[in-house]
MOPAC internal coordinates of N, CA, C and O (Angstrom, degrees):
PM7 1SCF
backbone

  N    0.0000 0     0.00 0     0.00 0    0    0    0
  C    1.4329 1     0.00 0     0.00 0    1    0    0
  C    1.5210 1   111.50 1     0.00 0    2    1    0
  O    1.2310 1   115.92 1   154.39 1    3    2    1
  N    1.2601 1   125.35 1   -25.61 1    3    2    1
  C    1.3004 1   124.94 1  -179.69 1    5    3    2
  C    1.4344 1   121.71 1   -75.83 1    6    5    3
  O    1.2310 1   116.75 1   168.15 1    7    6    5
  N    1.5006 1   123.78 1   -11.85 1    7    6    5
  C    1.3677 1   116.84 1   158.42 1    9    7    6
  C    1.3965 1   121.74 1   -60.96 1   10    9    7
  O    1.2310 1   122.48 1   162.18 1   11   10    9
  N    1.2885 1   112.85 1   -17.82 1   11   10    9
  C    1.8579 1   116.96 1  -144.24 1   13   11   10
  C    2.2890 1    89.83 1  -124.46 1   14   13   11
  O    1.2310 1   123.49 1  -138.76 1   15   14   13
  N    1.5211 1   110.91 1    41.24 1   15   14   13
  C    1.0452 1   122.65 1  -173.90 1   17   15   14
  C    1.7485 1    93.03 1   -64.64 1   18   17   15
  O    1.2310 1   114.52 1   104.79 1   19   18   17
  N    1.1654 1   127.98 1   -75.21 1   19   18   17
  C    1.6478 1   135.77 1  -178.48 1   21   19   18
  C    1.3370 1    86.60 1    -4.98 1   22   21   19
  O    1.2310 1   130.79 1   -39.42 1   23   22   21
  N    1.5761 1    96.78 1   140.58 1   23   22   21
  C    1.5670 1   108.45 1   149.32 1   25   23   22
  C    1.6104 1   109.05 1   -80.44 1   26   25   23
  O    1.2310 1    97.73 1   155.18 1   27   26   25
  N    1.0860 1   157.31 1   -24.82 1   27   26   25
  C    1.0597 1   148.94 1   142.73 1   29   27   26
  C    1.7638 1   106.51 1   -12.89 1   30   29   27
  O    1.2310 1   122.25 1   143.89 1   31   30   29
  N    0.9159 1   113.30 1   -36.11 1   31   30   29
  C    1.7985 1   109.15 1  -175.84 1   33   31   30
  C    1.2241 1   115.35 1  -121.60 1   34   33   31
  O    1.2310 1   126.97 1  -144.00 1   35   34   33
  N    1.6161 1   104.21 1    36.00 1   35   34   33
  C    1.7104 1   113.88 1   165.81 1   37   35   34
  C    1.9725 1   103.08 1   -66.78 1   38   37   35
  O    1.2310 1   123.58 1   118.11 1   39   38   37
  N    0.7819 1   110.75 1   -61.89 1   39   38   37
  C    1.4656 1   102.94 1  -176.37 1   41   39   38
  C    1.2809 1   125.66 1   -40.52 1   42   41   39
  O    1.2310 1   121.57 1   141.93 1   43   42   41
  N    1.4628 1   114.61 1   -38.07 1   43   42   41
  C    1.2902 1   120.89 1   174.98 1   45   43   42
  C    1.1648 1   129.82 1   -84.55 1   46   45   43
  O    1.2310 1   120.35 1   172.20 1   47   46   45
  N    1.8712 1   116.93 1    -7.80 1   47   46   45
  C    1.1671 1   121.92 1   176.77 1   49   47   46
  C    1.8063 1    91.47 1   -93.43 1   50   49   47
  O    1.2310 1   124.50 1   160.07 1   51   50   49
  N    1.2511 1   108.96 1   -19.93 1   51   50   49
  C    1.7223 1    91.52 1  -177.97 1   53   51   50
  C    1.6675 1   108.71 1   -69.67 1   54   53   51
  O    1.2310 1   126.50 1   125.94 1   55   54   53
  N    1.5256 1   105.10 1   -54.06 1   55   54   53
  C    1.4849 1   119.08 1   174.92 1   57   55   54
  C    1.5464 1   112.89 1   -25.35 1   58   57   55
  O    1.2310 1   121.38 1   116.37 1   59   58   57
  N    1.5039 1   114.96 1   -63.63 1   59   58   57
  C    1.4320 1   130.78 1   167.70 1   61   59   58
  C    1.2079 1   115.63 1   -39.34 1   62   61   59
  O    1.2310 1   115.34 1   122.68 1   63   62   61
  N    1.4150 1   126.45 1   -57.32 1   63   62   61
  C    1.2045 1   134.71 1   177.89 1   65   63   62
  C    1.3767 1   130.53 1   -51.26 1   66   65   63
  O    1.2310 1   123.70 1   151.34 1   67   66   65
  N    1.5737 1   110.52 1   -28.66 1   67   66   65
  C    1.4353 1   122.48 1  -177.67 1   69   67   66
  C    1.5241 1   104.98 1  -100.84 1   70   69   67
  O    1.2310 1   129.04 1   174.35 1   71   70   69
  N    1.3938 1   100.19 1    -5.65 1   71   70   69
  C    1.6400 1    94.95 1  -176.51 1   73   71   70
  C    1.3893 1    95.50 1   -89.21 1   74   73   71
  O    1.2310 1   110.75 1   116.83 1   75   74   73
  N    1.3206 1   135.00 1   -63.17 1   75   74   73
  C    1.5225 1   155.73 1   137.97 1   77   75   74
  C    1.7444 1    94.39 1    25.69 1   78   77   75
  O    1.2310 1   129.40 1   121.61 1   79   78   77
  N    1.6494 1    99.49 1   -58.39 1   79   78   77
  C    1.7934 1   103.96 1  -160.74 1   81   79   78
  C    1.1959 1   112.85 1   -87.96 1   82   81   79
  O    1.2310 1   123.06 1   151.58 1   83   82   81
  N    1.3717 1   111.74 1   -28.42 1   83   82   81
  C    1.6408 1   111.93 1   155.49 1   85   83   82
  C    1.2938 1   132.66 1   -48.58 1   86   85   83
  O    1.2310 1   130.32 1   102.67 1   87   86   85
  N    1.5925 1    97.71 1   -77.33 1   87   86   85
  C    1.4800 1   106.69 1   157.17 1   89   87   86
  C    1.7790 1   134.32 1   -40.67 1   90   89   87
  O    1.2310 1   129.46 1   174.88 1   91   90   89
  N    1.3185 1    99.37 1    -5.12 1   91   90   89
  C    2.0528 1   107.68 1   158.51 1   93   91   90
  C    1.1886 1    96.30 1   -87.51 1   94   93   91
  O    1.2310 1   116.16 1   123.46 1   95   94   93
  N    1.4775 1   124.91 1   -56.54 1   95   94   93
  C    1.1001 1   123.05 1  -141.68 1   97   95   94
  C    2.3227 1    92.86 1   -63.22 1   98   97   95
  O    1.2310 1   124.77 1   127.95 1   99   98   97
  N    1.1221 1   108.45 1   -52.05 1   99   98   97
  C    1.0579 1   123.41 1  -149.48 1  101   99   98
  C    2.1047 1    96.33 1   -69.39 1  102  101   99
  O    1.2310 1   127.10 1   153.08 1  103  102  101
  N    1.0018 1   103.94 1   -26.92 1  103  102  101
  C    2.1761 1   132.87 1   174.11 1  105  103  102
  C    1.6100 1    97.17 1   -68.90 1  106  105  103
  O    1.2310 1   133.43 1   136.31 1  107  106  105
  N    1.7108 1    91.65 1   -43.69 1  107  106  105
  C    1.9344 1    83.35 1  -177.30 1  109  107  106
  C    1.3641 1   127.69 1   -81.25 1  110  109  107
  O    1.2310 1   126.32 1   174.68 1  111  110  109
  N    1.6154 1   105.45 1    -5.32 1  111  110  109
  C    1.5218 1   133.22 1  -154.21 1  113  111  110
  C    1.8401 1    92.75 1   -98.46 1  114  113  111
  O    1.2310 1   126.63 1   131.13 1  115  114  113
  N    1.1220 1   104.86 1   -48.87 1  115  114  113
  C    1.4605 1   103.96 1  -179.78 1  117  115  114
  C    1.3414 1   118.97 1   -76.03 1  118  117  115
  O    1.2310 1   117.72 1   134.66 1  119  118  117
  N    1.6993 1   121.95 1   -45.34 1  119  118  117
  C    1.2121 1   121.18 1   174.30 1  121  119  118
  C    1.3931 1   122.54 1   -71.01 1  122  121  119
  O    1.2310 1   117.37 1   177.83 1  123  122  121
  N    1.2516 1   122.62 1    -2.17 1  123  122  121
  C    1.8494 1   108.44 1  -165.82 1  125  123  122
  C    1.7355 1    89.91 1  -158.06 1  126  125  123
  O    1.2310 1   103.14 1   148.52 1  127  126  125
  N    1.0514 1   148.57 1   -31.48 1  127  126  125
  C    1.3159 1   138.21 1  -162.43 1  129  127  126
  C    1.7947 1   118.24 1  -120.18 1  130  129  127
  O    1.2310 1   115.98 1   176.17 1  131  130  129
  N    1.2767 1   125.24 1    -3.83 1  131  130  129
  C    1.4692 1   125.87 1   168.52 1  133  131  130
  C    1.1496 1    99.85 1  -141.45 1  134  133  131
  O    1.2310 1   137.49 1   -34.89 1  135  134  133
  N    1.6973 1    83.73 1   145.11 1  135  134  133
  C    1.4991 1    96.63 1   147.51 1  137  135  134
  C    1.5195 1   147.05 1   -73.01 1  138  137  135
  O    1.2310 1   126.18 1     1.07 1  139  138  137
  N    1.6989 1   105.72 1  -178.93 1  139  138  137
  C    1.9477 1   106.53 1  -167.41 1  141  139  138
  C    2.0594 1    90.30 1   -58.66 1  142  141  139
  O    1.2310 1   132.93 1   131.57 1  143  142  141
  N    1.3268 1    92.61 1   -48.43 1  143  142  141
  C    1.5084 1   113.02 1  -163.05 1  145  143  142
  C    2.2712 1   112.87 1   -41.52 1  146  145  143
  O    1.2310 1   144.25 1   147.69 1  147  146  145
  N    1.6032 1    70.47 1   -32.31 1  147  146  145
  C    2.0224 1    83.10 1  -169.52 1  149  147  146
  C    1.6307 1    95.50 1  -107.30 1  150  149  147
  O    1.2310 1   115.65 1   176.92 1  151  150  149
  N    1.0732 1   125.86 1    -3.08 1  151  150  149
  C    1.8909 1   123.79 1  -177.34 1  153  151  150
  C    1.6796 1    96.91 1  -108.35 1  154  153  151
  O    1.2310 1   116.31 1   153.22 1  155  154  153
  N    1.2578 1   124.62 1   -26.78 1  155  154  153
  C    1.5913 1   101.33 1   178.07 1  157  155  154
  C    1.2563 1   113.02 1   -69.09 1  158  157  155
  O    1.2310 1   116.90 1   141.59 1  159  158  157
  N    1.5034 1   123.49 1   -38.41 1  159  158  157
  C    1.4654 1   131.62 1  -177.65 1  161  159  158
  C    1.5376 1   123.22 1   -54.98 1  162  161  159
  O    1.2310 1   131.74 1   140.14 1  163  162  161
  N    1.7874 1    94.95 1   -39.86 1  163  162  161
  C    1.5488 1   115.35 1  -177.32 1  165  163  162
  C    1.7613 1    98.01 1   -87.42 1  166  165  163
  O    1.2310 1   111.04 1   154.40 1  167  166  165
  N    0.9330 1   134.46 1   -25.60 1  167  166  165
  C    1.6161 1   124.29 1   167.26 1  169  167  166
  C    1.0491 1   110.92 1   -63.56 1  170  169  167
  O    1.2310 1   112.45 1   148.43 1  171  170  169
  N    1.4689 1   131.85 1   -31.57 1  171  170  169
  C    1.7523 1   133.09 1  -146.45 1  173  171  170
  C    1.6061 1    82.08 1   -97.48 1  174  173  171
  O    1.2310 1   116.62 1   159.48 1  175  174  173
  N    1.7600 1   124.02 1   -20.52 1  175  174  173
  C    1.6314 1    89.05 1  -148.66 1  177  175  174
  C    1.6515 1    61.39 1  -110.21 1  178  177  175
  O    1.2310 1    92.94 1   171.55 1  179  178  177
  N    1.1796 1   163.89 1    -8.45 1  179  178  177
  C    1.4433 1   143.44 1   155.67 1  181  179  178
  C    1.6502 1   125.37 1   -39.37 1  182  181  179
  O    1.2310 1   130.24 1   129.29 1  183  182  181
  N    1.5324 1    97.86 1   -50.71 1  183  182  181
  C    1.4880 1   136.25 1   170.10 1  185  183  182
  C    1.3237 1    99.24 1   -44.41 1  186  185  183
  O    1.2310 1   116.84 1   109.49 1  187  186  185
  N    1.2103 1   123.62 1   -70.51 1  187  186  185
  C    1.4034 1   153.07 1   168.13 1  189  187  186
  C    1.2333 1   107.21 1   -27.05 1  190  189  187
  O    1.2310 1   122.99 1    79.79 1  191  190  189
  N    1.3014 1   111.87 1  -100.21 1  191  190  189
  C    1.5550 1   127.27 1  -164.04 1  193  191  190
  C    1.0936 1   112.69 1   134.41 1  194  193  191
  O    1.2310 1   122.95 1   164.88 1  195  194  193
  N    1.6079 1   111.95 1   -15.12 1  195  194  193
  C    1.6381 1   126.56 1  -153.12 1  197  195  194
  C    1.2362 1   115.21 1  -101.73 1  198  197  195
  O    1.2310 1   122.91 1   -74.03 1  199  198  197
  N    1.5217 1   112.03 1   105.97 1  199  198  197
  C    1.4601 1   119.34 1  -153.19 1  201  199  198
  C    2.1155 1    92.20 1   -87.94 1  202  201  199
  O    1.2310 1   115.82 1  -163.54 1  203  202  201
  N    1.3518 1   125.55 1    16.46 1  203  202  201
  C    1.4461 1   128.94 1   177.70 1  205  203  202
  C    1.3460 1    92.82 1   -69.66 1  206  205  203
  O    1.2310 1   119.71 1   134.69 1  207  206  205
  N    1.7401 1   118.16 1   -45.31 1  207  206  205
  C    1.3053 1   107.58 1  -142.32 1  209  207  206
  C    1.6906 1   115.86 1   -90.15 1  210  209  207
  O    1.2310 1   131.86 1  -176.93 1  211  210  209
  N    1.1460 1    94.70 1     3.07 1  211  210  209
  C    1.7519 1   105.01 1   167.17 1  213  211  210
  C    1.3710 1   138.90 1   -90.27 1  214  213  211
  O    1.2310 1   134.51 1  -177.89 1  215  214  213
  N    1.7995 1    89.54 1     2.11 1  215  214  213
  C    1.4480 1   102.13 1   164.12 1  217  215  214
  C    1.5071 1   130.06 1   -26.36 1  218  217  215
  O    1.2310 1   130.34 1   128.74 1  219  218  217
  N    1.5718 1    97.66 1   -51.26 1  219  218  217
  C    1.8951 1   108.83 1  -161.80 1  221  219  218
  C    1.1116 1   101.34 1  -125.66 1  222  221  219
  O    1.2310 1   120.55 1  -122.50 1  223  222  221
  N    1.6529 1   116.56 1    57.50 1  223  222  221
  C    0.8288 1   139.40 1   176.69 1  225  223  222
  C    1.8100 1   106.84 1  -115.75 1  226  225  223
  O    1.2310 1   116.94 1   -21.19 1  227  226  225
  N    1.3056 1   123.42 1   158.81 1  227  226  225
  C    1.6581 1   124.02 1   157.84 1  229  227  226
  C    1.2035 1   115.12 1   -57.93 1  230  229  227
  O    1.2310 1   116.52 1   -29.36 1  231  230  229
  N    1.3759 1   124.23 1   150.64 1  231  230  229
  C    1.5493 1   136.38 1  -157.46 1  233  231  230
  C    1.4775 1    94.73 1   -73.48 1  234  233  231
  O    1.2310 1   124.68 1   146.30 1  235  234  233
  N    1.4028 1   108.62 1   -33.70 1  235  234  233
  C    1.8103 1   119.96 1   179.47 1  237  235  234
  C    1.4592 1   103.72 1   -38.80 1  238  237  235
  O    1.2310 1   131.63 1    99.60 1  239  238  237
  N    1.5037 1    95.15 1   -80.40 1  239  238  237
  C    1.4347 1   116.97 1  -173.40 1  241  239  238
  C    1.2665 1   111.19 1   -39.93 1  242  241  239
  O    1.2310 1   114.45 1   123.32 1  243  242  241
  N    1.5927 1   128.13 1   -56.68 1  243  242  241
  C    1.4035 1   130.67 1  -167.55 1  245  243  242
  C    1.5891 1   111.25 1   -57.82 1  246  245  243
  O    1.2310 1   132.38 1   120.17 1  247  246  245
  N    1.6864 1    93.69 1   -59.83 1  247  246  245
  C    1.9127 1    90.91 1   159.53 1  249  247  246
  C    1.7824 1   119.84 1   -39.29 1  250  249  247
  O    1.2310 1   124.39 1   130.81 1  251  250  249
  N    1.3112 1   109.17 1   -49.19 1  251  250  249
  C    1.6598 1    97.84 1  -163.13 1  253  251  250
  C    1.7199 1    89.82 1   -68.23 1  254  253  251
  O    1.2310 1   116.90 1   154.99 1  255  254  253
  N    1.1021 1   123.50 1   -25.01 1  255  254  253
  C    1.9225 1   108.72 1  -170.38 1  257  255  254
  C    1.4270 1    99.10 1   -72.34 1  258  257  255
  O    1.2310 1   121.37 1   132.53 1  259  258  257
  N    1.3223 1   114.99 1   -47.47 1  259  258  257
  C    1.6214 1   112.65 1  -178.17 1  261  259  258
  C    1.3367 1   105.89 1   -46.78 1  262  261  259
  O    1.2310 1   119.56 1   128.65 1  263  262  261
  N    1.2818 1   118.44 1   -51.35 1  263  262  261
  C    1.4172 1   119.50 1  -158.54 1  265  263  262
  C    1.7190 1   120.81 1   -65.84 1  266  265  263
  O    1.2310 1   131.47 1   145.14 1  267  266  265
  N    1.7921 1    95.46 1   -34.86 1  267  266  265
  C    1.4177 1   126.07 1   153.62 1  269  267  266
  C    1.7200 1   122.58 1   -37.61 1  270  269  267
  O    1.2310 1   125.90 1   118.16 1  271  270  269
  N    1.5423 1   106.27 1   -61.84 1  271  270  269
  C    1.2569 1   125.59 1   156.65 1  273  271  270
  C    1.4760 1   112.38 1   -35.14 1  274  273  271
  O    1.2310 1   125.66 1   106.81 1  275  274  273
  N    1.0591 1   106.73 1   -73.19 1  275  274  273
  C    1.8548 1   114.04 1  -158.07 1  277  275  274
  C    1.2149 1   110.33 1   -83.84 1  278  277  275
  O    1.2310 1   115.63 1  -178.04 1  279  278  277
  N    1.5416 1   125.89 1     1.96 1  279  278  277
  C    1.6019 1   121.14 1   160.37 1  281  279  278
  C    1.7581 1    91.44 1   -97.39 1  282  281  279
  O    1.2310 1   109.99 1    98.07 1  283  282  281
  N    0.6409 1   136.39 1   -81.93 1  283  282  281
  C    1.9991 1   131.99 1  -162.93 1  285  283  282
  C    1.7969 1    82.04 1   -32.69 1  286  285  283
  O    1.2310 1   110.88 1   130.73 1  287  286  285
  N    1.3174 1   134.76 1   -49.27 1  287  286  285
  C    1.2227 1   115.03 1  -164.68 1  289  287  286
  C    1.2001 1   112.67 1   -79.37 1  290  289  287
  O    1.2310 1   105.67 1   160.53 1  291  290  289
  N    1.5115 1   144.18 1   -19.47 1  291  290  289
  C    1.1685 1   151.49 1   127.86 1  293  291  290
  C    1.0428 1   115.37 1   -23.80 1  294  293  291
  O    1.2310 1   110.31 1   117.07 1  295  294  293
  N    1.7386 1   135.80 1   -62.93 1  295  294  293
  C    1.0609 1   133.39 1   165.18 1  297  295  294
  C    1.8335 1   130.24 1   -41.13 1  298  297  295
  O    1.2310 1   133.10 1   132.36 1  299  298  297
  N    1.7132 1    92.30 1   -47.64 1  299  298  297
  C    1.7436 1   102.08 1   175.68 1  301  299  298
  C    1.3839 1   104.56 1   -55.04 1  302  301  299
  O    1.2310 1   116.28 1   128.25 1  303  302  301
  N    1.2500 1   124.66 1   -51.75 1  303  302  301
  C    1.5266 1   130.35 1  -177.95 1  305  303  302
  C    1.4657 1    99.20 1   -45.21 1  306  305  303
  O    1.2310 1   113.07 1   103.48 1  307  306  305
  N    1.3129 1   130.71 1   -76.52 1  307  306  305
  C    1.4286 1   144.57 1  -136.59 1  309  307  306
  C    1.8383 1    79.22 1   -65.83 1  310  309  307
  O    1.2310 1   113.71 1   136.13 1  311  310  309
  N    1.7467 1   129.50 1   -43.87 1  311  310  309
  C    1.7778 1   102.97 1  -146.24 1  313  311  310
  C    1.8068 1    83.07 1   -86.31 1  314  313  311
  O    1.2310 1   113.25 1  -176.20 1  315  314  313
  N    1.7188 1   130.37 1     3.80 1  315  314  313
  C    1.4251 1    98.01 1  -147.14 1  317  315  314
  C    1.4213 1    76.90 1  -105.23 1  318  317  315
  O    1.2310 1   107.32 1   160.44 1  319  318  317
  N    1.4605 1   141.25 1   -19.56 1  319  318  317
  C    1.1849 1   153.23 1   126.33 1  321  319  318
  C    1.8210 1   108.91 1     7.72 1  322  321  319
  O    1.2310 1   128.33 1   105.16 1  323  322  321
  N    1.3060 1   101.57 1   -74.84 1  323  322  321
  C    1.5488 1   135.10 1   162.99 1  325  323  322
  C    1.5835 1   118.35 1   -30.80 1  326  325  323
  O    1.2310 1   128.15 1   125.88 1  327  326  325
  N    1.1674 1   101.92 1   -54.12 1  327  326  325
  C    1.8595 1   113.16 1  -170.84 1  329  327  326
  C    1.5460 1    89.67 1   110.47 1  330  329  327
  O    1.2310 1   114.89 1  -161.81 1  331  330  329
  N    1.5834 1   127.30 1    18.19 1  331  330  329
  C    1.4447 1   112.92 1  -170.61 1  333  331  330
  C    1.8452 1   105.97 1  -118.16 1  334  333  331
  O    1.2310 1   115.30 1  -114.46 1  335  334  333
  N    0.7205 1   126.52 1    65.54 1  335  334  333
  C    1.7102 1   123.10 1  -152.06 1  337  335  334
  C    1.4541 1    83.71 1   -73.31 1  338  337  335
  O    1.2310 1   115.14 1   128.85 1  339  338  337
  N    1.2679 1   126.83 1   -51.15 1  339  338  337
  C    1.4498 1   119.94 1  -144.95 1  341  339  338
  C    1.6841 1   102.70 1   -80.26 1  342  341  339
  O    1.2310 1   112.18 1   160.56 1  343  342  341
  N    1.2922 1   132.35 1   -19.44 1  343  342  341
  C    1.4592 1   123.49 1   169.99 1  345  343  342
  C    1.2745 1   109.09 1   -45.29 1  346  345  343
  O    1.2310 1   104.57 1    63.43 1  347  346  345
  N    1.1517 1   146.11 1  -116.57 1  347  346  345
  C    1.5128 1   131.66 1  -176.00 1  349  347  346
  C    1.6584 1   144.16 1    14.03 1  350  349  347
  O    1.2310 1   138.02 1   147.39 1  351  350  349
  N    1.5999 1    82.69 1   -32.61 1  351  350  349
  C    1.3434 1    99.65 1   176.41 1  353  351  350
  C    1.6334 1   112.79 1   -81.98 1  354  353  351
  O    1.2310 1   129.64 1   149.57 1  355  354  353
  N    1.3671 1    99.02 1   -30.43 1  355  354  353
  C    1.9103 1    99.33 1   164.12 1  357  355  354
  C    1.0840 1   106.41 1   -43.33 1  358  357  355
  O    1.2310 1   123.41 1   114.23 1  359  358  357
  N    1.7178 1   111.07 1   -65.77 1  359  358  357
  C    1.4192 1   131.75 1  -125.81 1  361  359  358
  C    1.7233 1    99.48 1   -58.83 1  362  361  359
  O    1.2310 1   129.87 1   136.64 1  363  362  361
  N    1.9638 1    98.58 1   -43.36 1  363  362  361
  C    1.4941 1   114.25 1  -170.25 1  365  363  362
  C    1.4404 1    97.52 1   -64.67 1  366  365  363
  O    1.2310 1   114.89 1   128.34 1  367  366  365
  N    1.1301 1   127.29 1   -51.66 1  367  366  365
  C    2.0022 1   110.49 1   179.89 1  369  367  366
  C    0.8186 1    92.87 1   -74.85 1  370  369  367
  O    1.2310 1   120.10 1   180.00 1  371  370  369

């Protein structure tokens, strides 16, 4: 975070930041709170994109994909905002 001091790159240090808290949340989800049985399904539909496959999944899990969802889509907004539409689209592969 200390390269991106400018306020010019407040947005992007917030953007970062919420991705940052996801991405624990989602580190803490695999290491200590599910199983192999409930994380292959939830990797494939990450992998994916395909929010079908979290159906038969725990309400946990389905929340953390939504939540997954609606920050990258937060993000798409913020680069197309930018003149940058196509960043996001990395981010998701």
């Amino acid at each position: 975070m200390g390269m991106y001091f400018e306020p010019k790159y407040s947005q992007g240090r917030r953007l970062l930041t919420k991705l940052i808290a996801v991405m624990s949340l989602g580190d803490d989800t695999y290491d200590n709170y599910a199983t192999y049985e409930e994380l292959a399904p939830f990797t494939e539909a990450i992998e994916r994109w395909d929010i079908d496959l979290v159906s038969n999944l725990p309400e946990c899990m389905q929340k953390l994909y939504a939540l997954y969802r609606y920050r990258f889509d937060e993000i798409e907004e913020a680069f197309a905002a930018g003149g940058r539409p196509f960043g996001a689209v990395y981010a998701k592969k």
